[in-house]
N, C-alpha and C positions, 0 to 999 in steps of 0.2 A: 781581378777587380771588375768593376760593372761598367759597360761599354755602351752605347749610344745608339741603337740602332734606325739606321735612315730606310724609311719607308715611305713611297710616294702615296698620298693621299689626296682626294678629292676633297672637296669644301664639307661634302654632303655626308660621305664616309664616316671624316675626321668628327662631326659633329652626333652622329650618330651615336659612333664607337665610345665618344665623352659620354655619352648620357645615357649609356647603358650601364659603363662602369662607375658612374656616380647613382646610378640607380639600384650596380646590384651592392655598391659598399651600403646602402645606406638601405637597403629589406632584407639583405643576403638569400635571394631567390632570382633563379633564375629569368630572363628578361624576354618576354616575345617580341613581337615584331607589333601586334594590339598597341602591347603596353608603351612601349614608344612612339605611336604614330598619336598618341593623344596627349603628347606632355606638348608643354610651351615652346615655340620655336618650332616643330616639325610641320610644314606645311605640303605632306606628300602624304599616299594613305599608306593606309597596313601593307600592304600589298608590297610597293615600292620599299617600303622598308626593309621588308622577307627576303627582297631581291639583293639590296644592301648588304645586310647582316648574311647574306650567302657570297658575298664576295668577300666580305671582312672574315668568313671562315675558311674560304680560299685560302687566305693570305697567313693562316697560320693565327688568326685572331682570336678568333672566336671558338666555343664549341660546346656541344650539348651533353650535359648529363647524362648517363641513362637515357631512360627513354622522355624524359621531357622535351615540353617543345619549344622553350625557352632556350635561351644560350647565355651564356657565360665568361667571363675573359678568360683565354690563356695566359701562362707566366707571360710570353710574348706580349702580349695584349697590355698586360700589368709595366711590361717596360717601357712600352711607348708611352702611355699613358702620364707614367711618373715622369718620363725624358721632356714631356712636350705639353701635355694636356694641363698639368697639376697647377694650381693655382695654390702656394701655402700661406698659411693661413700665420698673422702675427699675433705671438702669444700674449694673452692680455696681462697685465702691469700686477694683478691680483695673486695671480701662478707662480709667475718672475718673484714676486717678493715671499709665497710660502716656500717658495722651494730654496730660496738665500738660506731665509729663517730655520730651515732643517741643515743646512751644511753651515755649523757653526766652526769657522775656523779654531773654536780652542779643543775641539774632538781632535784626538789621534786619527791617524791616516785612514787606519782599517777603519775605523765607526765612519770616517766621513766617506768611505769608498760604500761601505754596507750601506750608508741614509743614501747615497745616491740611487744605489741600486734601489731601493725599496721604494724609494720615490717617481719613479721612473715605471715602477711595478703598475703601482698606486695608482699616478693619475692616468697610464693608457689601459690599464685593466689588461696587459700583456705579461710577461719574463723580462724581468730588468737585470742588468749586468755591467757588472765594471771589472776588468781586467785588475790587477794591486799593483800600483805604484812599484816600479824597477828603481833602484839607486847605488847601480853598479859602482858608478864615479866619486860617490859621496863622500867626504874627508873623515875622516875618525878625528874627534876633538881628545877624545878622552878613554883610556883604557884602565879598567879595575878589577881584581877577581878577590871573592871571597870563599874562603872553606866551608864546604858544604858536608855533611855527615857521608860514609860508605863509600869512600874516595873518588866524594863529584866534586865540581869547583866550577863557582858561579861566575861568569864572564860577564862584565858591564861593558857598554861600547856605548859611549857618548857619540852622536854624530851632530847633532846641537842641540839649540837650548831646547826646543820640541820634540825631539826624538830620542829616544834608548833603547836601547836592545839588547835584550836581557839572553843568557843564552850558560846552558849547563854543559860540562864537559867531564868525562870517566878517565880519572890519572888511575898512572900502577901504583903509588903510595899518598898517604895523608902528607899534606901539604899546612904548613904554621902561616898564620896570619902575616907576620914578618918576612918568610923568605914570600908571598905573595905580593906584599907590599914592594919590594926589593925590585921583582921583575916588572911590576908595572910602571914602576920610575923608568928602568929600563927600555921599555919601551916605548915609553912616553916621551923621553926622552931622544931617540934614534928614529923613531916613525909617525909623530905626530902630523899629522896634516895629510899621510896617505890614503888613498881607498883601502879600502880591504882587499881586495885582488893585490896591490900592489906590497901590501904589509904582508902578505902570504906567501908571495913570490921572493921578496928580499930575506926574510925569514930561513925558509926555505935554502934558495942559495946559500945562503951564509951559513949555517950553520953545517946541512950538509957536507958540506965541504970540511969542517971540523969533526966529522965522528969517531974519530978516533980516538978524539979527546975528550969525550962528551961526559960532561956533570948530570947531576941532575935536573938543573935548572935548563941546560941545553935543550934536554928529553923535553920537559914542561915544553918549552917554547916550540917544540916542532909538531906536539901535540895542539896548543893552540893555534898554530898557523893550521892545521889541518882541518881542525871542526871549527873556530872561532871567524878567525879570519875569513871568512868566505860570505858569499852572498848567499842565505838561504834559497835553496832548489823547490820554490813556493809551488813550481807544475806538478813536482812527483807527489808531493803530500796534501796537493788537491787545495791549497791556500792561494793557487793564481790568479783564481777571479771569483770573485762575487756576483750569485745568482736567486735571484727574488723571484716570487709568483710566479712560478714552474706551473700551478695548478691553474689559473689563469687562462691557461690555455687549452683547458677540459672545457671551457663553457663556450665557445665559437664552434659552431656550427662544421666547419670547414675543415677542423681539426676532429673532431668529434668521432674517430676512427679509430679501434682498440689497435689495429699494427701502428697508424700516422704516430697515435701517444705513446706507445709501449718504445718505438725508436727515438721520438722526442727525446720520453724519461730519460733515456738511455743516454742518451747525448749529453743531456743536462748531469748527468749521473757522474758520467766518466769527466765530463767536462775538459776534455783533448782537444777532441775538434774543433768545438768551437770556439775552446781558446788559441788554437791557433790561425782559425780566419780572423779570429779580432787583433790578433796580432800582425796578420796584414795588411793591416786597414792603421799603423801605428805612423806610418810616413805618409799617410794618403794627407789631404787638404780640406781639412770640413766635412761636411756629411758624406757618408758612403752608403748606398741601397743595393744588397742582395735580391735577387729574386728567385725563389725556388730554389732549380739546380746549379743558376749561378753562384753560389758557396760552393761548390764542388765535392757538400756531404748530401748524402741520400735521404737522411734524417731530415734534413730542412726544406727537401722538396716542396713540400706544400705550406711554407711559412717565406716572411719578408724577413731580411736581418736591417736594420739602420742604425749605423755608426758613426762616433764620430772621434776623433782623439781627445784628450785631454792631458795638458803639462803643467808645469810650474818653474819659474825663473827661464824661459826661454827653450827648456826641454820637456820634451815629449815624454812622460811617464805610464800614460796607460791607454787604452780603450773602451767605451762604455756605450753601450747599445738598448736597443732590444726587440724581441724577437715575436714574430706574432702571424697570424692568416696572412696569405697573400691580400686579403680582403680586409686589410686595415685602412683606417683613414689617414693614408699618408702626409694631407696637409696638416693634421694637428701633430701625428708624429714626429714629422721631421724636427719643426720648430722648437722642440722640448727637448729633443734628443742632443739639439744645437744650441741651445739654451743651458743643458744640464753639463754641458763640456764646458761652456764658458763661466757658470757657476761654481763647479768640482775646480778649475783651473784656477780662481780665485780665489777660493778657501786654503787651496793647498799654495798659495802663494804670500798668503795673508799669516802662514807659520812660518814662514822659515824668516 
C-alpha cells in the first residue's frame, strides 16, 4: 500500500518544487529554472532557482529528460507532492448529479459496475475500472431447474427480489419436468436461506456419504452442488472487473511509448495484475494512490492507480479506480474516484 514519505524541506524548496509540478501537470513540459523564476511568488532570480532545483535533484526529486534543460518530477517527487502539497479540489454539484443519473439503481449489477466504469473513463479522459461485486455470503431465496434440449438443465437461483442467476448444467440423461420439480421442493425445502458455499458443502456431505445407495436423483444433486452451487470463478473467465478507455491512454504524452503501451495493453489484456492490486486496496479506508512502481507491476511504472472501495449493506463488495500518467491532475481525480464509490455504493444499496 502507499506510505508517507518524510522529507525535510525548506520554505523555499517546498514552494519551488509545488510550482513546478503544477506547472509541469498543467503544459506537460519540462520546467527550467527561467520558467520559474518569473511566475507569481518567486522573488529570487533564475539563478538561485538552478541552484534549488539542483538540490531537489539531489534529493531524489527531480530529474532531466534526455538532454533537456528543464527538469521534471520523479515518481518520488509525485509522492511528496500528493502526501503534502495537493490541494483537492470539491467536485461541483453538476458532476455529483450526472453521474447519480448514470448509476440508476433499477440496472442489474453488471451494467451498474460497467456505467461506473465508463463514467469514470469519460469524465478523467483516463482507463476506468470497477472490480464485480463478490457475494460469497448471499442467501439463496429460491432454487428452480428447467429441461433444457441435449441433456442440459437450466438452474435458477433466486438470491432476491433484484437478482437471478441463471446458470446451465450437462446431466448423463434427460431429466422430466416433474421429477425436476420434485428435487427442487427438495431443496427448497432442506437449504433454503443458505449461501451457496454452504448448500455445496451440505450437499456434498450428505449425500456422499450415501453412495452406495445412490438414485438417480442422488447423482442429479451432487452434479448440482458441483457446477450450480458455487460462486462463479469471475478471475479465470476474465468477468472480475470491468475496464473502460484502455485507448485513453495513447493520447498523454507520457505514455506515448510503443513498449510503456504495448505492456499497458497487456496488463489491461490479461487483466491479473491489476485485478489483484485492486484487490488490495478492498480493506484499505477511502482513497488509495499508486505511484509508478509503488503497485509492484512493471506495466504501471509510468502511470498513477487511485482507488477507492466500494460496498453495499455495510460490506465491502468491490474496488474501482483509475488509472492514468503519473502526470494526472490529482486534485480532480481523487474527488470523483471518491465520489463515484460513494455513488456505486448507493445504487447498489438502493437494490437490495
Amino acid at each position: 500500500m502507499t506510505t508517507k514519505m518524510d522529507i525535510e524541506f525548506s520554505d523555499r524548496e517546498q514552494r519551488i518544487l509545488k510550482l513546478l509540478v503544477d506547472h509541469y501537470i498543467s503544459e506537460g513540459q519540462p520546467v527550467g529554472s527561467r520558467t520559474l523564476s518569473r511566475m507569481p511568488g518567486i522573488d529570487i532570480s533564475a539563478a538561485s532557482v538552478r541552484n534549488v532545483m539542483g538540490d531537489l535533484e539531489q534529493m531524489g526529486l527531480l530529474k532531466s529528460p534526455h538532454t533537456s534543460a528543464g527538469r521534471i518530477p520523479t515518481s518520488k517527487a509525485w509522492r511528496v507532492f500528493v502526501d503534502t502539497m495537493l490541494e483537492v479540489q470539491t467536485l461541483d454539484n453538476k458532476a455529483i448529479n450526472e453521474f447519480r443519473n448514470v448509476l440508476d439503481p433499477k440496472m442489474g449489477e453488471q451494467a451498474l459496475v460497467k456505467a461506473a466504469s465508463n463514467y469514470l473513463s469519460g469524465f478523467t479522459r483516463m482507463a476506468g475500472m470497477v472490480t464485480v461485486p463478490k457475494h460469497e455470503g448471499k442467501a439463496l431465496q429460491q432454487v428452480e431447474f428447467l429441461p433444457l434440449s441435449d441433456r442440459r438443465i437450466l438452474a435458477i437461483l433466486i438470491m432476491n427480489d433484484s437478482e437471478i442467476q441463471n446458470r446451465i448444467i450437462h446431466v448423463d440423461r434427460d431429466y422430466k419436468k416433474d421429477e425436476l420439480e420434485a428435487i427442487s421442493k427438495q431443496l427448497n425445502a432442506e437449504y433454503l436461506g443458505k449461501s451457496l458455499q454452504e448448500m455445496r458443502d451440505l450437499i456434498l456431505d450428505e449425500l456422499q456419504n450415501r453412495r452406495d445407495a445412490m438414485s438417480d436423483a442422488m447423482q442429479f444433486m451432487i452434479d448440482v452442488a458441483g457446477e450450480v452451487f458455487v460462486e462463479p470463478d469471475t478471475h479465470d473467465n476474465g468477468n472480475d472487473m470491468i475496464v473502460a478507455g484502455e485507448t485513453n491512454l495513447m493520447r498523454h504524452a507520457d505514455l506515448n511509448n510503443m513498449e510503456t503501451l504495448k505492456e499497458l495493453f497487456d496488463a489491461f489484456n490479461s487483466k491479473r495484475d491489476i485485478y489483484h492490486l485492486l484487490e488490495q486496496c478492498v480493506s484499505a479506508d477511502g482513497v488509495q494512490i499508486f505511484i509508478g512502481r509503488e503497485s509492484g507491476y512493471d506495466a504501471l511504472g509510468e502511470c498513477s492507480l487511485v482507488t477507492a472501495p466500494y460496498e453495499s449493506e455495510g460490506s465491502v463488495l468491490g474496488v474501482l479506480g483509475v488509472v492514468g500518467p503519473k502526470r494526472m491532475p490529482y486534485d480532480q481525480v481523487i474527488p470523483i474516484v471518491d465520489v463515484a464509490a460513494e455513488l456505486l455504493s448507493a445504487a447498489l444499496n438502493s437494490r437490495t
